[in-house]
C-alpha positions as CSV (number, residue, x, y, z in Angstrom):
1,X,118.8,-59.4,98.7
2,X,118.1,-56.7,96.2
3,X,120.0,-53.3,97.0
4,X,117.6,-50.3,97.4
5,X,117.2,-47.9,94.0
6,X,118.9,-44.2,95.1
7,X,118.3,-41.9,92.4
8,X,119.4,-38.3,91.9
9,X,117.5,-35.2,93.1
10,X,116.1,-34.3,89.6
11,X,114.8,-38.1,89.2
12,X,112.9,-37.4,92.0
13,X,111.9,-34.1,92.0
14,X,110.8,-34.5,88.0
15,X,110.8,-37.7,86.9
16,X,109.0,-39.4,90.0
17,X,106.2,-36.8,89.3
18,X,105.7,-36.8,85.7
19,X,105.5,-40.9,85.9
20,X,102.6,-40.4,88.5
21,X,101.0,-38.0,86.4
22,X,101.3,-40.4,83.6
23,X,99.7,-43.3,86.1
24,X,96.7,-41.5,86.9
25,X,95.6,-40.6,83.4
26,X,97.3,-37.8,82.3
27,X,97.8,-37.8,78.2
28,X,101.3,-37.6,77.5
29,X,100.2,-34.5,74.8
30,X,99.1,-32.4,77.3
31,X,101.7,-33.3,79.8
32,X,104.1,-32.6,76.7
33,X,102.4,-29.1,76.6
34,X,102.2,-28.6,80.4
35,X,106.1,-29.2,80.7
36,X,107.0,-27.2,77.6
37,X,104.9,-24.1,78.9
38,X,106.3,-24.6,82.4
39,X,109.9,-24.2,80.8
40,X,109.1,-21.5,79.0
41,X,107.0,-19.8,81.6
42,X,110.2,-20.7,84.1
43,X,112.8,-18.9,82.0
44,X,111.0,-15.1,82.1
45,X,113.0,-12.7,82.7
46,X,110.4,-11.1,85.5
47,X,111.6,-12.4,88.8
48,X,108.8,-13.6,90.7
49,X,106.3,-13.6,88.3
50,X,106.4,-17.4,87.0
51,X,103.9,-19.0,90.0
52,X,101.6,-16.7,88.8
53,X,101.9,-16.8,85.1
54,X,102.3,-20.4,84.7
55,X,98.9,-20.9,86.7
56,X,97.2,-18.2,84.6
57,X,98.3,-19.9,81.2
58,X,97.6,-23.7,82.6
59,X,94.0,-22.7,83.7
60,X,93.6,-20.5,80.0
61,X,94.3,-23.6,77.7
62,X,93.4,-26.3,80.5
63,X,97.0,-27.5,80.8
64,X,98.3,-30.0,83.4
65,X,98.6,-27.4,86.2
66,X,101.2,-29.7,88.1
67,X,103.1,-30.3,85.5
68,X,103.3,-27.2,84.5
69,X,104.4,-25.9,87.8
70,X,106.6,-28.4,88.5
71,X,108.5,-27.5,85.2
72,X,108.2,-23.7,86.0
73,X,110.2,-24.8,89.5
74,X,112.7,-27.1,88.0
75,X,114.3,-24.2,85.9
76,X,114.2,-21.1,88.5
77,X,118.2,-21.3,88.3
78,X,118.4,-20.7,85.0
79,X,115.6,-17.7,85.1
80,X,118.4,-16.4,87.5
81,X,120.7,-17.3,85.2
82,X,119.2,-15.1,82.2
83,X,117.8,-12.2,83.2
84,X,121.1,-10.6,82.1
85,X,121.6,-12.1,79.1
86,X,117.9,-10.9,78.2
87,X,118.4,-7.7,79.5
88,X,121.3,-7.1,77.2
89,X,120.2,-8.8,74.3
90,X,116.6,-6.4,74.7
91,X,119.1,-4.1,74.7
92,X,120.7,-4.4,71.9
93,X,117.8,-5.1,69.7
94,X,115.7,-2.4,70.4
95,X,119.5,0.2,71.1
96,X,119.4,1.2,74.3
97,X,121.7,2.0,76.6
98,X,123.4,-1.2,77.8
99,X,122.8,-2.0,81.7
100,X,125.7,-1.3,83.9
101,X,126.3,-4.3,85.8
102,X,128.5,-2.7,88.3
103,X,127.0,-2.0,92.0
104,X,128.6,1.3,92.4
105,X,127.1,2.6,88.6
106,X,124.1,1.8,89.5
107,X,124.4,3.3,93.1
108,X,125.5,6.2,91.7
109,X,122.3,6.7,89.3
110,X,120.3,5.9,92.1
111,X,121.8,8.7,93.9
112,X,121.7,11.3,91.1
113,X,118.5,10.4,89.6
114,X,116.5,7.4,90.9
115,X,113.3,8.6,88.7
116,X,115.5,8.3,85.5
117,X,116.9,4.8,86.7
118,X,113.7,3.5,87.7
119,X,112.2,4.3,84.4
120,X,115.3,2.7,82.8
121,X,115.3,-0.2,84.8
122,X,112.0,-0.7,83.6
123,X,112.8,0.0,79.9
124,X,115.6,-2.7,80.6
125,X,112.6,-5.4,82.1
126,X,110.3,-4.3,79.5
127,X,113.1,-5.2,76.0
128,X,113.9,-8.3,78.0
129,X,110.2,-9.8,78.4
130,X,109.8,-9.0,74.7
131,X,112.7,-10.8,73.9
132,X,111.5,-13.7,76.1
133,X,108.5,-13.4,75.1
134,X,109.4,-14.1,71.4
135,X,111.8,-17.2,72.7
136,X,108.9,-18.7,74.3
137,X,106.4,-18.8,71.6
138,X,109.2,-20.3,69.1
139,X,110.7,-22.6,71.4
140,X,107.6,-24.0,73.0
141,X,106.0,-26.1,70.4
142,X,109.0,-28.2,69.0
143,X,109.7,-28.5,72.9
144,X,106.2,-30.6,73.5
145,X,106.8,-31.8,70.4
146,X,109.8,-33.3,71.0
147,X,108.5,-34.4,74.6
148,X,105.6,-36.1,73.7
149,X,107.5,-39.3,72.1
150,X,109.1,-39.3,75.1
151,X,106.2,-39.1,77.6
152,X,104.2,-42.1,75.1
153,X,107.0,-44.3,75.5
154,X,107.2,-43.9,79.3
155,X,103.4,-44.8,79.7
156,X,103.9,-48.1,77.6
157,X,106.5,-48.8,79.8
158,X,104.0,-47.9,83.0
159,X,101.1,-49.9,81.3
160,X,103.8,-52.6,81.3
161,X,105.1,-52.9,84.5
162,X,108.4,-52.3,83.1
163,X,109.1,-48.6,84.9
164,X,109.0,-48.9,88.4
165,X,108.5,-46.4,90.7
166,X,109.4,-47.9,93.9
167,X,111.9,-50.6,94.1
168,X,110.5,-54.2,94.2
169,X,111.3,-54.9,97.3
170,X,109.7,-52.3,100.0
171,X,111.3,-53.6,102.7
172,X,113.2,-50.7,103.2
């Protein structure tokens, strides 16, 4: 009796996905292109605007819109992640005052001047998207490009029969 496949949350959350994508017809180019703009898209440093933009973008250049979503999802910790490290490198690049990261500096601006903090929060956002911005344009290409070998050899291996989905044996 064969023992039943368990695989790891991101094999099926992501992989389980993308190999159903590839079964019903998808081209592995612009499932390369969908993923790699859902990365990038994922990694803004504008929390809560991803959904939105990823959608935007897939519909625009008539991208994969699940794949692209499912990518944009897959990274959400790291957006967490680097919205800080954006914010200070926007920071430094275009010199302005670094953010302070403690609660009660910032409670204390918000106190004095909430105007002047809101304005440089949004300074802060505004650095950081640019810096993304540039990130995402150079790092999107060699990322489909480097995903698209990939994705061709997974649907040989689904036009062979040689990458299950399911195990063998449903009998579960």
């Amino acid at each position: 009796m064969n023992e039943p496949i368990h695989h790891g949350w991101l094999y099926r959350r992501f992989i389980l996905p993308v190999l159903a994508l590839l079964r019903m017809g998808a081209s592995p180019e612009k499932l390369a292109w969908s993923i790699a703009i859902g990365l990038m898209i994922g990694i803004n440093p504008l929390l809560g605007s991803t959904t939105i933009l990823c959608l935007a973008i897939a519909f625009v250049f008539r991208l994969n819109v699940a794949a692209s979503q499912l990518a944009n999802h897959v990274v959400y910790p790291l957006e967490i992640l680097l919205v800080v490290p954006f914010i200070r490198v926007g920071s430094r690049l275009f010199h302005t005052a670094p953010l302070p990261l403690s609660p009660g500096s910032l409670l204390k601006a918000a106190r004095v001047n909430p105007i002047a903090l809101t304005r440089q929060l949004w300074l802060w956002e505004g650095h950081a998207l640019l810096v993304w911005l540039v990130l995402a344009i150079v790092a999107a290409p060699p990322l489909a490009l480097a995903l698209t070998p990939i994705l061709r050899r997974l649907l040989i291996r689904i036009d062979r029969h040689q990458y299950p989905i399911l195990p063998s044996d449903s009998s579960l």
